[in-house]
Residue, then its C-alpha position, 0 to 999 in steps of 0.5 A: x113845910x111851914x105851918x102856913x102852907x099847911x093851914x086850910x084857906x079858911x084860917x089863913x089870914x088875910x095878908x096870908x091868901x092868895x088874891x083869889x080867895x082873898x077877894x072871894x072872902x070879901x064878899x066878890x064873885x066875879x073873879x075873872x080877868x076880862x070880867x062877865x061880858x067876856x064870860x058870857x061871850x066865852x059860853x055863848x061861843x062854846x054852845x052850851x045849851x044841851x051839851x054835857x060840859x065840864x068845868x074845870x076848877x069851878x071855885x065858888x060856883x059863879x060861872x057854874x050858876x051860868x052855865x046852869x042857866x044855859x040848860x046843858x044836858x049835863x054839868x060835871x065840876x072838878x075841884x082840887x079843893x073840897x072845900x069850895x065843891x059844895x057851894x058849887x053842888x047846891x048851884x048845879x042842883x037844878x040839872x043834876x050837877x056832880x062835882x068831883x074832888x080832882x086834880x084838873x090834869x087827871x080828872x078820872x073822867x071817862x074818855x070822849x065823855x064831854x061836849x064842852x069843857x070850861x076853865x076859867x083863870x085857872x091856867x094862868x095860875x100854872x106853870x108851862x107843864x101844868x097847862x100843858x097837861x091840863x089842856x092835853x086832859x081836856x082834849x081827851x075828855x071831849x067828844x069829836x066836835x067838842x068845845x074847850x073854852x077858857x078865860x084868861x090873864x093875857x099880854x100884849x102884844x105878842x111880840x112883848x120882850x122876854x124881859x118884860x113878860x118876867x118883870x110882869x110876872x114877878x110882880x103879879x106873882x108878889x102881889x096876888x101870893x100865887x105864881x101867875x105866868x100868863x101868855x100872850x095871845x099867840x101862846x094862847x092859840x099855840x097852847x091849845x093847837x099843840x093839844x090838837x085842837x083846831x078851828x081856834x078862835x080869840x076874843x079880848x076884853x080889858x083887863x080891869x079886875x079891881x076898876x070900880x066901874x068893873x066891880x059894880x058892873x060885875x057884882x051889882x050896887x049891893x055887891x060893891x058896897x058889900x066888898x067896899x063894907x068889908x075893905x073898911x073893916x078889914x085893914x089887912x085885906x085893905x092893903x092887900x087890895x090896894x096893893x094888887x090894883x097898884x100892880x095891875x095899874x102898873x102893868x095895865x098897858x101890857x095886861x089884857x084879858x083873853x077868851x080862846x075856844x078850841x075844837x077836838x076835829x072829826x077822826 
């Protein structure tokens, strides 16, 4: 194992971190696909208010703070990073939030124990076994009548070559430093169909991640100029920006944003 694989993410440097992270350390905190609009319209179809929801893979807390502000019942995170869990424990404070270090496919989370499970650009990150297994996890931590929502990268159309589809993945793969494999819509749907969900629904909104009209809609005028302040100073990360919006310009034509909602059916 080399020593960068091993460094913690906060000493990494910046042409080092995965996209995500990257991002985050400059200053965004929005870092979903399809934005907030398609945030807010994914937890408004999952009926957050009252329900006990889990959400996988929480980051730094940015969906968490609105789910919070739906009043669940309950609020339970679960994190592979340790690191990233307590900012996350300060945003869930108001409704007795946990968050738990885990791995998203084996939770430890009791059985039938939820009525919403969320997951946010997460999956896209895994490989085909990954997402199956953390699919699978989510249908068994929830109630009948639950609720699993995710917001991901998606590819269009459905009927999209192969070649195209490892092209794509390539090259997001080399831009953003993590191995990203997204789907089309209709391997979306299947994913969670095959886990047992039914009654399967799809929502789209652009893929625009790093569009300047996006980044102030999502982060606000004082957010944007925060990120654009820290681009300045940081040449590194600078290039590393302008080379991930590069690729997803490049692509943008075959690049969507998707929100897909499941439900665990009645025994």
């Amino acid at each position: 194992m080399t020593v960068r694989q091993t460094l913690p993410l906060a000493q990494r440097s910046d042409a080092d971190l995965p996209g995500h992270w990257l991002l985050a350390r400059l200053g965004k905190r929005v870092l979903r696909p399809g934005g907030l609009e398609l945030t807010t319209r994914m937890l408004g179809a999952a009926r957050i208010g009252g329900a006990d929801v889990v959400e996988l893979g929480p980051g730094l807390g940015r969906t968490a703070r609105d789910i919070v502000a739906r009043k669940p019942r309950s609020y339970v995170g679960v994190d592979d990073t340790a690191a990233a869990t307590e900012s996350v424990r300060e945003v869930v404070a108001p409704v007795d939030g946990k968050v738990v270090v885990a791995d998203a496919a084996e939770t430890g989370l009791p059985g039938g124990s939820a009525d919403v499970v969320i997951g946010e650009a997460m999956l896209t990150m895994q490989g085909d076994k990954a997402k199956r297994a953390i699919v699978e996890e989510a249908f068994r931590v929830l109630r009948p009548g639950g609720r699993y929502a995710i917001h991901e990268l998606g590819l269009k159309p459905d009927s999209i070559a192969q070649e195209t589809k490892d092209e794509i993945r390539r090259g997001m793969s080399r831009a953003i430093k993590v191995n990203a494999r997204p789907l089309t819509a209709g391997e979306w749907v299947r994913l969670l169909t095959d886990a047992g969900f039914t009654d399967v629904t799809i929502d789209y909104a652009p893929m625009a991640l790093l569009n300047p009209t996006r980044v102030l809609a999502d982060e606000g005028p004082l957010g944007a100029l925060r990120i654009v302040g820290n681009l300045i100073r940081r040449p590194a990360a600078r290039r590393r920006v302008v080379d991930m919006r590069r690729t997803f310009q490049k692509y943008r034509d075959s690049l969507t944003a998707v929100s897909v909602v499941g439900v665990v059916p009645a025994p």
